[in-house]
N, C-alpha and C positions, 0 to 999 in steps of 0.2 A: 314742241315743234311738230307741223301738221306732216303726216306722211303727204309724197308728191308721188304722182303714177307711176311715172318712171314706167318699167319693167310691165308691175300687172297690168297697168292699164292697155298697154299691147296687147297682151297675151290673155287677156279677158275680152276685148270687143269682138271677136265672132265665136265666144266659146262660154257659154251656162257653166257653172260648177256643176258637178254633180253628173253631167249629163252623158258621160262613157257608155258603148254600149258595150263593146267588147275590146281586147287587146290592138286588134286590126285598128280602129278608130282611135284608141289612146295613142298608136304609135304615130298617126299623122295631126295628132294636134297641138302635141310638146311645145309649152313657150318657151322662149329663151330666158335663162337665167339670171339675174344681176348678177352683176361682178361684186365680188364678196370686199366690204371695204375696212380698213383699221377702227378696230372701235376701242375705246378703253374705258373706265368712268366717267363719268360728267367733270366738269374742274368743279361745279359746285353741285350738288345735290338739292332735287325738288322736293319738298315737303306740306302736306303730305302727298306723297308720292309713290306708292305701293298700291297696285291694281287700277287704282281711281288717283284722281288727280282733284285739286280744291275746284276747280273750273267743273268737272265731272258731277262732282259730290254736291254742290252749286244748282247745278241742272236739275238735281233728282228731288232734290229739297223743292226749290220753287214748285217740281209739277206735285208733288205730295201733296200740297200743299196748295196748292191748282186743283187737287181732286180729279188728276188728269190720268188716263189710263195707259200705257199697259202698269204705270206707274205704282197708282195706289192699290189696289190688287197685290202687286209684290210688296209692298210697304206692310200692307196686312198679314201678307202669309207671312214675314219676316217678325211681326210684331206679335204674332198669337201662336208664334210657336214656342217650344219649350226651350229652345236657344235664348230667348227673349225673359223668361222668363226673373222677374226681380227678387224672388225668392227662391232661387238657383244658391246651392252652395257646392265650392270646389271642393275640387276632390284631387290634391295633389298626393305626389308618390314622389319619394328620394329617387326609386329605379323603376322604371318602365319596362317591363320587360315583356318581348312583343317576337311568338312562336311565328311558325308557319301556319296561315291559316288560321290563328287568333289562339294558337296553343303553344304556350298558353297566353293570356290578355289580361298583364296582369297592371293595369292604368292605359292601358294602349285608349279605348274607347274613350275612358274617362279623362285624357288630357285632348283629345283632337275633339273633344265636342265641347270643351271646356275653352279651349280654341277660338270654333266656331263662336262657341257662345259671346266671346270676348269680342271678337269681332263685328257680331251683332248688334252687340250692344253698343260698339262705339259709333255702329251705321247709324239706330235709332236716334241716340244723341245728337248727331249731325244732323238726321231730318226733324227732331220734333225742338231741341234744346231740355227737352227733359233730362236735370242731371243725375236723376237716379239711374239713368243707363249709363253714363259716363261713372261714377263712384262702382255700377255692378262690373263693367268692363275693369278698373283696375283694381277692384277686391282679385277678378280672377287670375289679372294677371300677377300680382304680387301673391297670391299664394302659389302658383308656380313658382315664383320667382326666389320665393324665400324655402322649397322645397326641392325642387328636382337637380340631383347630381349626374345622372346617366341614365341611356339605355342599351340595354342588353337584350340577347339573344337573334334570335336569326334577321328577324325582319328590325331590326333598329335601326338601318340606314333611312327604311321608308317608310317607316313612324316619325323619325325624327326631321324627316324632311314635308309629312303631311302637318305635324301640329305646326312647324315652325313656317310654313306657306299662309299661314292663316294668325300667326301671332303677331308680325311684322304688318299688315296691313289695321288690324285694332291698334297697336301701340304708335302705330303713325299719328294718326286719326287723332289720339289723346293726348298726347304728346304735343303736339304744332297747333291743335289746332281748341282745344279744350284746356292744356296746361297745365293742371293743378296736378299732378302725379308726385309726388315723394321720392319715390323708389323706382324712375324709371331709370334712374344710373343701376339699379342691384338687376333690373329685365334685362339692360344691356350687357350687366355681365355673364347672364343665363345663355342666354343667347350666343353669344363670344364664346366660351366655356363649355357648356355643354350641348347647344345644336352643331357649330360649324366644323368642330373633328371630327364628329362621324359623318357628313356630306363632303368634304372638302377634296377628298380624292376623286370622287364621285362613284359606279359603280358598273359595272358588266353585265347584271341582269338584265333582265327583259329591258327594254328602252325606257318607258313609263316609270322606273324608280330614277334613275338617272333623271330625265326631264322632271318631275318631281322634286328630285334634289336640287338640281339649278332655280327652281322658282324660290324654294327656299332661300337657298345662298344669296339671288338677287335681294329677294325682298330683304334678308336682313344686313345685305351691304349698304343698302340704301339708309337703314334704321342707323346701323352704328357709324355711317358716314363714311366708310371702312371700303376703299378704294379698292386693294388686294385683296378681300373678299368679290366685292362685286364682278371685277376684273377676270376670275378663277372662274364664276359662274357665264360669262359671255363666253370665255375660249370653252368651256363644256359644250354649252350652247353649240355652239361652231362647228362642233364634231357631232352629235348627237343628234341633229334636227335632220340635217341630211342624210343620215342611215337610219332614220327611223321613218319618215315621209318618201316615196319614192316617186322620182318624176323622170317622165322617159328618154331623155338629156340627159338624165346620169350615168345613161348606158343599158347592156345589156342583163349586167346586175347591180344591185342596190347598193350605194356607199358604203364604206364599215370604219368604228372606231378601231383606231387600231389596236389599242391595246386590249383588244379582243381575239386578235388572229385568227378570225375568221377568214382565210385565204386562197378556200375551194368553193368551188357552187354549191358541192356537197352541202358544206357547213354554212352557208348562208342560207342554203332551203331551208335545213334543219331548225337556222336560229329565224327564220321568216315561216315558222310554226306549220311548216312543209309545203308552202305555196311555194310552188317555182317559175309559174307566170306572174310577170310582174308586168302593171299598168299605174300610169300616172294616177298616185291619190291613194295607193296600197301602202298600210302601213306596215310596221315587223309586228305588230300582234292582231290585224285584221281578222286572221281566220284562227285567231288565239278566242279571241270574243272581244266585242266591240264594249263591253263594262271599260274594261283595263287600256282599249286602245283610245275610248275618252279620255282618260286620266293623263294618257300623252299628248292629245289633242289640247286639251285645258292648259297645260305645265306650256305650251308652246304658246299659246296666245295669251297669255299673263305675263308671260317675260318681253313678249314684244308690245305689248301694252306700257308696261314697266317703262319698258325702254327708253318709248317714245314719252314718256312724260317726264321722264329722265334728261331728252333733250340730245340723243344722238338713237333717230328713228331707224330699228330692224327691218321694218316694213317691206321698202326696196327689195330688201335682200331674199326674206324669208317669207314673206307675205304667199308667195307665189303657193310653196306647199301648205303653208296652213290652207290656204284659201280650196285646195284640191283636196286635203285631208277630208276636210270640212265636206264637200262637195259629195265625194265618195262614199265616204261611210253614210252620210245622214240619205245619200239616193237608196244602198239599200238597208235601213234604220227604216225607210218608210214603207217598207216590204208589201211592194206596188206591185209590184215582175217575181218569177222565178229567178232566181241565185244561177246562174250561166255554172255549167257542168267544170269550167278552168275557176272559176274562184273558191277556195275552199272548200272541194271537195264538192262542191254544190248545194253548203248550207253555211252558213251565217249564224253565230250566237249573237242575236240583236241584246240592246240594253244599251245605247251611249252616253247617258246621264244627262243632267241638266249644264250641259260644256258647252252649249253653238253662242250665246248671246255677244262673247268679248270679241273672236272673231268675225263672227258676222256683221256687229257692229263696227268694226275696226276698218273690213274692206267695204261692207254694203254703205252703210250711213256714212262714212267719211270719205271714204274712195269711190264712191255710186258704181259698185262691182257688183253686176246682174247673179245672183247665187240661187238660182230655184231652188234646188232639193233645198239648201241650207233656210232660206226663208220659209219656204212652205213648216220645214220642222221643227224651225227654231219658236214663228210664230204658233204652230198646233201646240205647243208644250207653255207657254205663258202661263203663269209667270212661272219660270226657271227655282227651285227651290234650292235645296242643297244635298249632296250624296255624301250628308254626316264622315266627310274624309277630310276634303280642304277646299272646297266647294262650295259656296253660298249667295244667295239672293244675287243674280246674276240680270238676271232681267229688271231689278229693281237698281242695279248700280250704271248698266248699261244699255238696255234697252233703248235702243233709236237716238243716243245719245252724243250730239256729234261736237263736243269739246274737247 
C-alpha cells in the first residue's frame, strides 16, 4: 500500500529537513502530528516481505542488470565482499555469549556477520539467479539453525536482536521466493525458540537496543506468520519512537516509555545523555554519538518500511520524525557550521553509518519530500555498504527506488 501525504506533506512544504538553525526557529516550525491510528497485523502476510518487498527486489534486478547506476556499483560492492564470499564457512556456537563492549565475544561477531552474509547471499541470488548464493545462504542458515540454543551475558538482548534483523530478511528471500530449503521449519523453530524470549519484553536501555529489538521481532513475525509476535513489536514501536525522536509538539520535554520512570526533567536530561535543550529532530543519544543514534534511526525506517509492504502504512504516523531524525543529524554529519554552544556541549561524535537510504527513499522517492542535508549525505556516501551489525547493501536494495 503506497504511503499518502496526509500529514508530511503539510508539514514538509515550506520546511527542508535538516535545516534548524537553532532552538528559536525549531520552535516556530513544528508540524502537526497524525493522529496515532489502530494498527494490528496484516489478516494475511506479504512475502517476501522483510525490508524489500518482490516489486522492490524486482526493481533492483532489472537495473543490475541494465548496468544502471547508483545500482551496479552497490551490486559490486555487495558482490566482492567477504559477505559474499562462496567459500565462506559458518561458524555456529550452541551459546553466544556477548560482554559489554565485546567482553567477552564469544560468536557475537561470528553469528551477525554470518547473518549478514546469509542475507547477502540471498540478495545476490535474486539479482544474478546464480544458485550457488542461494545453497551458501541456507548452508549458513541451517548451521545456525542446527546449533544455537542461547545467548548469554550482558549485551544478549542486542546480539540477539542485531543477528536476528538480518536473518529474517535472507530466509524470506529463500524461502517464497527460491524454495528449495529442507530445514526451513528447524530456522523457524530457532528463531521462535531461541531469538523471540530474549527481545519480547523489550528493553530500558539506551533507545537503540529497544528499536533494534522491535525490527527483529517485526521481521520475524512476518517470517513465522506469527501475528502475536508481530503485534508485540508495533505496540513497542508505539512507545519507543516517540521518546526516542523529539519533535516540538511534544512539549516542552521529550515523551518517555513508561516503564522507565523517567518522571523528572532531571532524569530525562540524564537519560537524554545531558542535553536539556531540546529541538525538533534531537534524538535520546544525539550527544551520546551519532554511531549508536544511526542504529536508532535504521531500526525505525525498516519497521516502517516493513510495515508498509505489509499492507497497513506507519508512514502517516511516524514518517514525520524519521524524516527530521534524518534531517537533523545528517545537517550536522556534514560538519558544514560550528556545532551552536546548546547542542552537546558544542561538540558532536560524528560517524552515522550507512542508515539514510530506506528513509530517504521512503519520504524523498515516494512522497517527493525536499530533504537537503539528507540527500546531499545520503547521495555523498553511495553506495551505502554495511556496519557489519545489521546493516547492509542499502543503496543497492533502495536507492531511488520507488515501489
Amino acid at each position: 500500500m503506497r504511503a499518502k501525504p496526509l500529514v508530511l506533506a503539510a508539514a514538509c512544504a515550506a520546511l527542508v529537513a535538516g535545516t534548524l538553525s537553532s532552538p528559536a526557529v525549531a520552535a516556530s516550525t513544528a508540524a502537526p502530528k497524525a493522529e496515532p491510528s489502530a494498527v494490528n497485523a496484516p489478516a494475511a502476510f506479504t512475502h517476501p516481505g522483510v525490508g524489500s518487498s518482490q516489486a522492490q527486489l524486482d526493481f533492483v534486478r532489472a537495473k543490475v542488470q541494465a548496468g544502471a547506476q547508483p545500482w551496479t556499483n552497490a551490486f559490486n560492492q555487495a558482490k566482492n565482499s567477504a559477505y559474499a564470499s562462496l567459500s565462506r564457512t559458518p561458524k555456529p556456537r550452541a551459546v553466544v555469549e556477548c560482554g559489554p563492549y565485546s567482553d567477552p565475544n564469544l560468536g557475537c561477531t561470528d553469528e551477525r556477520e554470518d547473518a549478514i552474509a546469509a542475507y547477502t547471499d540471498a540478495l545476490l541470488w535474486y539479482i544474478t539467479r546464480d544458485d550457488r548464493y542461494a545453497q551458501k545462504a541456507i548452508q549458513l542458515m541451517d548451521a545456525w539453525s542446527a546449533t544455537i540454543r542461547d545467548h548469554t551475558n550482558s549485551n544478549a538482548p542486542l546480539q540477539t536482536a542485531w543477528a536476528s534483523s538480518s536473518w529474517p530478511k535472507a530466509a524470506e528471500i529463500i524461502k517464497h521466493v527460491y524454495g528449495n530449503w529442507p530445514n526451513s521449519g528447524r530456522f523457524a523453530t530457532m528463531l521462535r525458540n531461541v531469538y523471540v524470549p530474549e527481545m519480547i519484553n523489550g528493553s530500558n536501555s539506551n533507545g537503540n537496543w529497544e528499536l533494534s529489538m522491535i525490527e527483529a521481532l517485526q521481521g520475524i513475525g512476518v517470517f513465522l506468520e506469527d501475528k502475536t509476535v508481530y503485534d508485540k513489536a508495533i505496540a513497542l514501536y508505539r512507545l519507543r519512537v516517540p521518546a526516542y525522536v523529539y519533535l516540538e509538539s511534544d512539549g516542552a520535554l521529550p515523551k518517555t516509555v513508561p516503564s522507565q520512570n523517567l518522571n523528572t526533567r532531571d532524569k530525562i536530561v540524564s537519560y537524554w545523555q545531558g542535553q536539556g535543550t531540546f529541538v525538533t529532530g534531537l534524538t535520546q543519544e544525539t550527544c551520546r554519538d551519532f554511531t549508536h543514534t544511526g542504529y536508532g534511526i535504521s531500526s525505525i525506517s525498516h519497521v516502517l518500511e516493513t510495515s508498509r509492504i505489509q499492507g497497513i502504512d506507519l508512514y502517516p504516523e511516524f514518517g514525520e520524525r524519521l524524516r527530521q531524525a534524518l534531517g537533523f543529524q545528517s545537517r550536522w554529519e556534514r560538519n558544514l557550521e560550528p556545532v551552536p554552544s546548546w547542542l552537546c556541549k558544542g561538540a558532536v561524535n560524528r560517524g552515522l553509518g550507512p542508515i539514510t537510504e530506506v528513509g530517504y527513499n521512503a519520504l524523498h522517492t515516494r512522497l517527493g519530500i525536499a530533504m537537503a542535508n539528507t540527500q546531499a549525505l545520503t547521495e555523498s556516501r553511495r553506495p551505502a555498504g554495511s556496519n557489519n551489525l545489521f546493516v547492509a547493501w542499502e543503496t543497492l536494495t533502495h536507492a531511488e527506488n520507488p515501489s
